[in-house]
TORLUM-512804 format. One line per field, with one value per residue (C-alpha): residue number from 1; x, y, z; residue in one letter. Coordinates in Angstrom, 3 decimals. Layout:
seq NUM/...
X X/...
Y Y/...
Z Z/...
type a/...
***
This chain:
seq 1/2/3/4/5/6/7/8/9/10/11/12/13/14/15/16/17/18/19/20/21/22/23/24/25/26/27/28/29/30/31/32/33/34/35/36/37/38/39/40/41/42/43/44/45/46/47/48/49/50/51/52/53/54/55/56/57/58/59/60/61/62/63/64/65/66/67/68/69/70/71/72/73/74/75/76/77/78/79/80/81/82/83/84/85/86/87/88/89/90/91/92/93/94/95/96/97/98/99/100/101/102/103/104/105/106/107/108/109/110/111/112/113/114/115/116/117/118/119/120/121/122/123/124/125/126/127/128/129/130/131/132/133/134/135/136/137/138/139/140/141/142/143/144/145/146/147/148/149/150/151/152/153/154/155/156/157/158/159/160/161/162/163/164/165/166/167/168/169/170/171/172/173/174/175/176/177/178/179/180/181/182/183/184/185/186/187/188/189/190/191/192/193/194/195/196/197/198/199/200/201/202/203/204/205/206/207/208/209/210/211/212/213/214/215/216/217/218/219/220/221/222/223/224/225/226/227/228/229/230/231/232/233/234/235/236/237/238/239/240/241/242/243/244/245/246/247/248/249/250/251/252/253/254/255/256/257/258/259/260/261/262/263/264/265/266/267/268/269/270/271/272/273/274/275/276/277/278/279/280/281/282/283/284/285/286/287/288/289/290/291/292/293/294/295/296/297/298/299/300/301/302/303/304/305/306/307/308/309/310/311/312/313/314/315/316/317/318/319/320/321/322/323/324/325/326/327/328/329/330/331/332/333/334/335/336/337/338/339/340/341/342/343/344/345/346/347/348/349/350/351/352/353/354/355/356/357/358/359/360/361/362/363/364/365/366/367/368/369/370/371/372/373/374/375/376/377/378/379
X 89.498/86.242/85.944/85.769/81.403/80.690/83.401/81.078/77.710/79.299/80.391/76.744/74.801/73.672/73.809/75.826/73.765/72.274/70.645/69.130/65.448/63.495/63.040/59.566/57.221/56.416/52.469/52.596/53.869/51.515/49.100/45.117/43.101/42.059/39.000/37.064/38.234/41.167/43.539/41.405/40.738/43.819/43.916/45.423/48.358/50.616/50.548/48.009/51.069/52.816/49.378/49.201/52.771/52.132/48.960/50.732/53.614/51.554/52.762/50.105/50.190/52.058/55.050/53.662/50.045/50.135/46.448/46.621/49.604/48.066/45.208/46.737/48.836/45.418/43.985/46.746/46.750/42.982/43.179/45.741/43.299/40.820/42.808/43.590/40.298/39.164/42.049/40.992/37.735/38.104/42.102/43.062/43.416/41.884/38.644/38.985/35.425/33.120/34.079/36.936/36.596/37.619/39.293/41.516/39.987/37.915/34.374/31.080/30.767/33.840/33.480/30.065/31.279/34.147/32.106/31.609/27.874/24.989/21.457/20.195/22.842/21.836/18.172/15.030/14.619/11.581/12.601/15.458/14.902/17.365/17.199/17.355/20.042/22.560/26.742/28.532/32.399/33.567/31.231/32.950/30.049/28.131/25.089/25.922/25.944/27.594/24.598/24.359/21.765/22.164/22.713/25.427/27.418/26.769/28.818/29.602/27.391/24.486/21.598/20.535/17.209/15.702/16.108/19.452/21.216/24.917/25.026/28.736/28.940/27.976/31.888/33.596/34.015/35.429/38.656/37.644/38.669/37.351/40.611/44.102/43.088/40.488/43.258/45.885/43.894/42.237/45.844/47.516/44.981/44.937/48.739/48.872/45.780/44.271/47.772/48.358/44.652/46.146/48.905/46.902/44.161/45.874/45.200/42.446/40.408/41.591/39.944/36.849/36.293/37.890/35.192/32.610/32.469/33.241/30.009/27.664/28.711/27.406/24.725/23.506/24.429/22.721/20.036/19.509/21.839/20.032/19.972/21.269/24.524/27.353/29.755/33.534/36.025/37.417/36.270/33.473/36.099/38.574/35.846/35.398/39.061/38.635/35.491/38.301/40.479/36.938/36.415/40.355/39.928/36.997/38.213/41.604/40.964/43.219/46.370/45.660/47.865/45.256/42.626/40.031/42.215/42.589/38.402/38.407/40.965/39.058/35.775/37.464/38.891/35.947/33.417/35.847/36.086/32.281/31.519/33.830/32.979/30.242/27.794/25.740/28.713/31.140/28.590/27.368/31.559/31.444/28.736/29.523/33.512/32.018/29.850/32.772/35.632/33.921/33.869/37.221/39.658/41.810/41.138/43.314/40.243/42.718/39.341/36.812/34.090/36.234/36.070/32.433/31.130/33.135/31.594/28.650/29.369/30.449/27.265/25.443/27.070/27.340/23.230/23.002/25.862/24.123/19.810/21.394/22.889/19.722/17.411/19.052/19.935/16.374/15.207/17.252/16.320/12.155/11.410/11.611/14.246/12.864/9.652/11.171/14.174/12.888/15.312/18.423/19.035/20.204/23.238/24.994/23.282/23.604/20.245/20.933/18.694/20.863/20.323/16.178/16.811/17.842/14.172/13.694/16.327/19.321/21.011/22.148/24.323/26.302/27.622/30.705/31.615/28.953/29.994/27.737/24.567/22.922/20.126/17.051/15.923/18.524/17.339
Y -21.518/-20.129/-19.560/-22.754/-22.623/-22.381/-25.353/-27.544/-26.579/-27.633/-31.218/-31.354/-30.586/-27.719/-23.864/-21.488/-21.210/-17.333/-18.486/-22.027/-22.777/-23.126/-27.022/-28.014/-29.379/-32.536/-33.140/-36.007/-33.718/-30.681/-30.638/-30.236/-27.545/-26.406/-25.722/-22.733/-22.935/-25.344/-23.808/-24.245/-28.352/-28.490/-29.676/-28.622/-27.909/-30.284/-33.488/-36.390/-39.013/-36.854/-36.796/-39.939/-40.780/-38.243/-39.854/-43.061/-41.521/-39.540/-36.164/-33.539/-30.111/-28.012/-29.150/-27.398/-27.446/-24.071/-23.824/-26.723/-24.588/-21.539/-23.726/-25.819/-22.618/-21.067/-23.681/-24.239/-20.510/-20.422/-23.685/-22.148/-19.320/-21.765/-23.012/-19.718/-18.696/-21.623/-21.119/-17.441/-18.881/-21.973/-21.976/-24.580/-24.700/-27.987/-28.199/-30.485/-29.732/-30.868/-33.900/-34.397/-33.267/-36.721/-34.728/-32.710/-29.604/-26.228/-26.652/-26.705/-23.283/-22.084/-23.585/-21.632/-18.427/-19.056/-20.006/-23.610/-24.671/-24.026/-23.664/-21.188/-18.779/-18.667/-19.023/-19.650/-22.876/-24.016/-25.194/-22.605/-19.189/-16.688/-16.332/-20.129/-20.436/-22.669/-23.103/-19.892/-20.029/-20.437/-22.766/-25.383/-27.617/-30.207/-29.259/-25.768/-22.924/-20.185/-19.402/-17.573/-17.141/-18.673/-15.287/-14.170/-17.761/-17.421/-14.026/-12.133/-8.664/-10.711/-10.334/-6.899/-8.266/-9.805/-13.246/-14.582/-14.476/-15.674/-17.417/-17.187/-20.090/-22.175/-21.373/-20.689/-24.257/-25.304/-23.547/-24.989/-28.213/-29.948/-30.786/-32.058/-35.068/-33.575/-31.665/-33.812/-36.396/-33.883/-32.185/-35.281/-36.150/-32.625/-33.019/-35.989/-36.973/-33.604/-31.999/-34.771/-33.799/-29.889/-31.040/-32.582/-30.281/-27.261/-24.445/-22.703/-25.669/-27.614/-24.349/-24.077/-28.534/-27.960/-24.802/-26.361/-29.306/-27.992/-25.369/-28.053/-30.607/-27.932/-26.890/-30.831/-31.241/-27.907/-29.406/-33.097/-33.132/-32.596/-28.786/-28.471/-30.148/-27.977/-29.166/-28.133/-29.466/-29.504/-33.338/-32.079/-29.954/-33.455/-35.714/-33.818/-33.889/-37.915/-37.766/-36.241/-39.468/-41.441/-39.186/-39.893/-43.646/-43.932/-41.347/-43.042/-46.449/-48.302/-45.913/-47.059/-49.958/-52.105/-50.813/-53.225/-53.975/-49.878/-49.444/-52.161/-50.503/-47.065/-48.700/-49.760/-46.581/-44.296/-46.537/-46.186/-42.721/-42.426/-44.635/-42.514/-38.942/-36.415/-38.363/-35.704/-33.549/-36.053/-37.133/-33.614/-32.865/-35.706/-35.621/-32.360/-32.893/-35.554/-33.064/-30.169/-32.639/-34.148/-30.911/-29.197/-32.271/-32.721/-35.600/-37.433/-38.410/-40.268/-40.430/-38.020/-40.514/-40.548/-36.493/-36.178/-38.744/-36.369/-33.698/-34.706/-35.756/-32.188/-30.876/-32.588/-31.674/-27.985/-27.652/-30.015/-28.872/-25.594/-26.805/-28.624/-26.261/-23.528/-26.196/-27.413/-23.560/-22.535/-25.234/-24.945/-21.555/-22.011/-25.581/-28.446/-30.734/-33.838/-33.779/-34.830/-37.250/-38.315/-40.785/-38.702/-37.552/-41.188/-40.571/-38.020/-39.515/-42.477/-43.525/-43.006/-42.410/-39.301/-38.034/-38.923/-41.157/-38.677/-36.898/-33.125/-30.379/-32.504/-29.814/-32.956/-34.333/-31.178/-33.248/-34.394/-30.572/-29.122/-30.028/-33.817/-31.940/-33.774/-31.251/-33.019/-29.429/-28.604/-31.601
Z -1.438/0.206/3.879/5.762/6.324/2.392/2.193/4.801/3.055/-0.618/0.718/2.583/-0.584/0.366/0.012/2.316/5.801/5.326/2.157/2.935/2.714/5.610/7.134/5.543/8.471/8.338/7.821/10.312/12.909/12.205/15.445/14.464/14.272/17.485/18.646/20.491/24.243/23.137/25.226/28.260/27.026/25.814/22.363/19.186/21.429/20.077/17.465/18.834/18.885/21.483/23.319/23.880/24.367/27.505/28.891/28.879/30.850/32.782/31.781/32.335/31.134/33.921/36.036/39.321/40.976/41.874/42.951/45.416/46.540/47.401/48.541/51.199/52.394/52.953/54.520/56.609/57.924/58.570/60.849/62.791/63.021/63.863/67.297/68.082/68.203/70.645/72.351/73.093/73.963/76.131/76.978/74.736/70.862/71.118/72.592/75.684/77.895/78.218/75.876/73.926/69.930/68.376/64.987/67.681/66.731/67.940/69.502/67.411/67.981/66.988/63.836/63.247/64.348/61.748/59.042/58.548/56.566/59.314/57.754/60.582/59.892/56.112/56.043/58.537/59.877/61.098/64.683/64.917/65.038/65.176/69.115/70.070/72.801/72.045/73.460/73.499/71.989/75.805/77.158/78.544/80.546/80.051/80.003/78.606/81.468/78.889/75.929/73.408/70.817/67.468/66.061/68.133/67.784/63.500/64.044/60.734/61.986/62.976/60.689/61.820/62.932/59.546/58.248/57.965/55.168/55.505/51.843/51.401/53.964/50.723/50.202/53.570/55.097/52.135/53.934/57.314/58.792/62.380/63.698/62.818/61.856/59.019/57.361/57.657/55.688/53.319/52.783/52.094/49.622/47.785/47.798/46.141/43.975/43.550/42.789/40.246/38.412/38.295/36.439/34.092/33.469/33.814/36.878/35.354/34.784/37.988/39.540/38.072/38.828/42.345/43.583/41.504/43.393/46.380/46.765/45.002/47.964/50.285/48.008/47.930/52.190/52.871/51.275/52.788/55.747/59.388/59.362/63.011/61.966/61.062/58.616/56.971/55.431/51.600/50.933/48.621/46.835/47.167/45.821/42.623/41.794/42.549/39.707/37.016/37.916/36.625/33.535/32.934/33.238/30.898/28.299/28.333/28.908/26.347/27.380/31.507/32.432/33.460/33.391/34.426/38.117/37.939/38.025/40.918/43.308/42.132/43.158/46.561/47.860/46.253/48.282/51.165/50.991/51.055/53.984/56.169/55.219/55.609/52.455/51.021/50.434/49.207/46.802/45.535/45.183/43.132/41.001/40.387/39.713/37.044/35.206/34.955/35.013/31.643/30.482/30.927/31.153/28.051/26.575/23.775/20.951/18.524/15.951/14.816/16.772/20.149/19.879/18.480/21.654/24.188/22.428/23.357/26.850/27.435/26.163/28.037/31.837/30.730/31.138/33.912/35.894/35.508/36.100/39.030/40.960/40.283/41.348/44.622/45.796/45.167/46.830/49.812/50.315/49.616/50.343/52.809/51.660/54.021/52.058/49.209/50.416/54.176/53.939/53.202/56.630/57.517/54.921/57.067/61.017/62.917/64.535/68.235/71.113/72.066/68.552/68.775/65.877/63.514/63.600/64.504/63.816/64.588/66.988/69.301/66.402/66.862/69.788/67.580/68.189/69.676/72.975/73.860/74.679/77.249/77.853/75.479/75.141/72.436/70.645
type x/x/x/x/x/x/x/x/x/x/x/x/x/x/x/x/x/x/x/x/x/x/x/x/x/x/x/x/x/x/x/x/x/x/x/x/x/x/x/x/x/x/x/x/x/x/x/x/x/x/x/x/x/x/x/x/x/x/x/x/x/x/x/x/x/x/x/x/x/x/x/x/x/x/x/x/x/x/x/x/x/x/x/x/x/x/x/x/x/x/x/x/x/x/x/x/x/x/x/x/x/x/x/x/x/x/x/x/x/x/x/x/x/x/x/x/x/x/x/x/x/x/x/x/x/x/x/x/x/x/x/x/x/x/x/x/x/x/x/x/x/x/x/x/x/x/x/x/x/x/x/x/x/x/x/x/x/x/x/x/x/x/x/x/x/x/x/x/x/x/x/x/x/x/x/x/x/x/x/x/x/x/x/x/x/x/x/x/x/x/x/x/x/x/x/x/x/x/x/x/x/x/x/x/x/x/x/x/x/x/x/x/x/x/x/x/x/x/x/x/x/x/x/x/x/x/x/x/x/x/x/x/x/x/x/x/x/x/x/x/x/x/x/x/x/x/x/x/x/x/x/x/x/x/x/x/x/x/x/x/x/x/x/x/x/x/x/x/x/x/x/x/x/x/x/x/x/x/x/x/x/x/x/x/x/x/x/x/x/x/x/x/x/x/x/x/x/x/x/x/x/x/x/x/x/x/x/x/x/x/x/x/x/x/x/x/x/x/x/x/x/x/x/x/x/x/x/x/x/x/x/x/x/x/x/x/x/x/x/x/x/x/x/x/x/x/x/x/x/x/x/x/x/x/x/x/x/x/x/x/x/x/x/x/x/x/x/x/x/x/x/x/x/x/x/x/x/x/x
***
């Protein structure tokens, strides 16, 4: 009698283990052919049945979201940075005097020495030179006693007496926030829906969508938003992780549960989301998030005309993504935004008298941080 194995592979049919054939693979399970970039858009990863079985589940590609880790950690330690700095300027990490900042945050002028989006700081503004006094970090009256000129607040070396030229504040407030309020809302949203979007995209493409959008909301508020206005936050960044949820949808829409209530609620909370935020930038993070989200997401094409219309889609957003955000930077930097969208001021100002109606340079809308400037000369 043979040892006890060869005895077991007789009564299976089959030779002793060492010397078996290989399993053949089963042509239904073999996953397609990938394509160049497919491990960035994720397909040819696995067979297309298991694909879908995962978008219906919701499985994404990663466990962990570790970019909107290291993001929110970031974040986190630069707003305490943020009240330290006021603190060190006015006594309090909130700023208190003369009016209190309704986010719970630093002053106005905090925020510009720190590096939220401030046209004056980045290019000339007709209106507001260089030297134009405005609230120094530890003013604290109302009007403003302490001043500074808008060089000195801006910070970052200065600009050595030539034009300014801060660009990289295109990027910076992306990381800034105006008080706990603003990143308690933007964190809980990164945490949850934009978290959700890395899972499914992957981090390298989750990063690309998420800076994407954020710099072209700036790009598109630098350009149309009252250039006396500062303006941070991560929203832009936000809203173009909330454009991947709309390429998703569309892409996907007989996997969704629903998908017709789905695109209502969507509607609801996008137009919700918009209404309460800083517009220009919300909108340029989501325009943008639409034209790189349709490009990188993976998307499940279960037929060669699903994949060759997506193809298309995606060649389409890679040259506009790319005309758009040439077009609106040059612009910013050599022409007068207002002459071409007079109206677009009105999407990030409320008409007030204490604002002159939105007309002029805007400085007095800094009042949401900027300290309620009474004086009508820094109007």
């Amino acid at each position: 009698m043979g040892p006890p194995i060869l005895d077991l592979c007789e009564l299976l049919n089959i030779g002793p283990l060492e010397y078996a054939d290989p399993p053949r693979k089963d042509p239904k399970l073999v996953s397609e052919k990938g394509l160049p970039f497919r491990s960035l858009l994720g397909t040819g990863k696995y067979p297309i049945e298991q694909r879908i079985e995962d978008k219906r589940r919701g499985i994404g590609r990663q466990k962990h979201p570790f970019v909107v880790y290291v993001l929110t950690i970031v974040m986190v330690g630069v707003f305490i940075n943020e009240l330290v700095v006021n603190s060190r300027a006015q006594g309090t990490p909130v700023s208190f005097k003369p009016v209190v900042n309704p986010m719970l945050g630093p002053s106005g002028s905090a925020l510009i020495n720190l590096g939220a989006r401030f046209p004056p700081c980045m290019k000339s503004v007709q209106g507001l030179p260089s030297s134009t006094l405005m609230p120094c970090l530890n003013d604290t009256a109302n009007p403003p006693d302490i001043l500074c000129t808008i060089e000195e607040v801006c910070g970052f070396g200065g600009f050595n007496e030539s034009t300014p030229d801060q660009w990289f504040r295109f990027i910076t407030p992306i990381f800034l926030h105006a008080g706990f309020i603003h990143i308690l809302l933007n964190m809980f949203a990164q945490l949850t829906l934009s978290a959700q979007i890395e899972r499914e995209m992957g981090s390298a493409g989750f990063f690309i969508t998420y800076f994407a959008a954020g710099i072209f909301g700036n790009v598109l508020g630098g350009n149309f938003s009252l250039v006396g206005s500062p303006s941070v936050g991560a929203s832009g960044a936000i809203f173009g992780t909330v454009a991947v949820t709309w390429v998703d949808l569309f892409a996907h829409w007989r996997y969704h549960y629903r998908p017709v209530r789905k695109l209502a609620w969507m509607t609801v909370e996008l137009l919700f989301g918009i209404a309460l935020g800083y517009v220009p930038s919300h909108l340029g993070g989501l325009c943008m998030g639409l034209l790189v989200g349709t490009t990188l997401y993976p998307v499940v094409s279960p037929t060669k005309r699903h994949k060759a219309v997506m193809w298309a889609f995606r060649l389409a957003a890679i040259p506009l993504a790319v005309v758009l955000f040439v077009v609106l930077v040059r612009n910013f930097y050599t022409s007068d935004p207002y002459a071409a969208c007079s109206g677009c001021r009105y999407l990030s100002c409320i008409p007030t008298s204490s604002n002159d109606y939105c007309q002029g340079t805007g400085q007095c809308t800094v009042t949401f941080i900027l300290q309620g400037c009474a004086n009508s000369n820094f109007c």
